[in-house]
N, C-alpha and C positions, 0 to 999 in steps of 0.2 A: 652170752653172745650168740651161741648155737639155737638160744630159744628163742631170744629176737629174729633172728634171720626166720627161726621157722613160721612165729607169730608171722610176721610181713609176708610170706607165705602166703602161710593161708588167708589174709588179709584181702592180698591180692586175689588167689582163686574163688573166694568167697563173692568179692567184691563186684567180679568179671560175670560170676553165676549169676546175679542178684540184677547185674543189670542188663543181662541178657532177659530180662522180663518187660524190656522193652517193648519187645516182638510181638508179642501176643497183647500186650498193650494198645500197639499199633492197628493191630487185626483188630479187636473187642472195639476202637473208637469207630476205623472202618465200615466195618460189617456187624454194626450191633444188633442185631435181628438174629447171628449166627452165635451169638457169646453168650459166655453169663457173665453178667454187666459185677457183680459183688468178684469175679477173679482178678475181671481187667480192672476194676478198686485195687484190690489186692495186689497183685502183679505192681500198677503205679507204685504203690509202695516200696517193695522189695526193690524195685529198680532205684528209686530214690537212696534209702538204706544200702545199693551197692556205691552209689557214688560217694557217699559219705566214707564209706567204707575203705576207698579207694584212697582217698583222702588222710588218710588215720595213716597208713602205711608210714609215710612220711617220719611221724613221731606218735609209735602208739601209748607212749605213757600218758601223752596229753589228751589222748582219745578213750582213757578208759571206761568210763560212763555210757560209751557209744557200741566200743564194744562189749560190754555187759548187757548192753540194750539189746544190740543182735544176736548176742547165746540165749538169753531168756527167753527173746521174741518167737525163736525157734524151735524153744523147747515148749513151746505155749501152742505155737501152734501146730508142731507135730502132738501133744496131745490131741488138741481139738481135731485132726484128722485120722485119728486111730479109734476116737471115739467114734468118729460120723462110719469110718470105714468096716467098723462091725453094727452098726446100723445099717449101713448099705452095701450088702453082698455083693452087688455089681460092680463095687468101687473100691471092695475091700484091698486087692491087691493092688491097686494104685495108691491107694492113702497109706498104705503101709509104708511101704516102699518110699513113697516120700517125707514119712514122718522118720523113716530109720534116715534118710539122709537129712533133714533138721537137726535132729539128734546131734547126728558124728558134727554135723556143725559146730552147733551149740556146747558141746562135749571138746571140741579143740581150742573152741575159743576162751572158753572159761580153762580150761587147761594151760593156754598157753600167755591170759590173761596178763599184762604187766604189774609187775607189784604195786600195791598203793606207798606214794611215799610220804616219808613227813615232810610236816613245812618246812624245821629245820634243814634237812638232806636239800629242800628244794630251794632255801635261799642262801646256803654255802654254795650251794653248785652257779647261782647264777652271778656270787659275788668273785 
């Protein structure tokens, strides 16, 4: 019970984060002269993945695939910015920094992941 409640947690905060990439979404469609056009891609995504996200709360057993999508995704793409960020010194401390927060992400989710059930367990339960 105490893992569920925490899962829906961070479900929630994850979900609130992700789509707060609205924002800069919004600015990159704007003012695309001032962006780079492959974040505002990027951003639309994670904001999409918060709504979903949001959505899973509700009942995450039946969302596990989705959340498995979002820890791996995260941990996928904090590699790819640890790499670029010791490629580019001038970024290094930003790409860091955001791959360590992917991480703790992706590291809770999969942590707090709901167990897969059998089919049995899932068709007594609904008989």
């Amino acid at each position: 019970m105490i893992r569920e409640r925490a899962l829906k947690v961070v479900l929630v905060l994850v979900g609130l984060l992700f789509c707060a990439a609205v924002y800069p979404v919004i600015g990159g469609l704007l003012h695309p002269a001032g962006s780079d056009t492959g974040d505002t891609m990027m951003m639309s995504l994670y904001f999409a993945l918060g709504i979903f996200l949001l959505i899973a709360v509700r009942n995450p057993s039946a969302h596990r695939s989705l959340i498995a999508f979002a820890a791996w995704s995260s941990f996928a793409h904090a590699l790819t910015m640890s790499i670029l960020g010791f490629k580019m010194p001038s970024e290094r401390e930003g790409f860091l920094v955001g791959s360590a927060v992917l991480v703790a992400i992706g590291a809770a989710l999969i942590a707090l992941a709901p167990a897969k059930q059998l089919v049995e367990q899932v068709s007594a339960a609904r008989a």
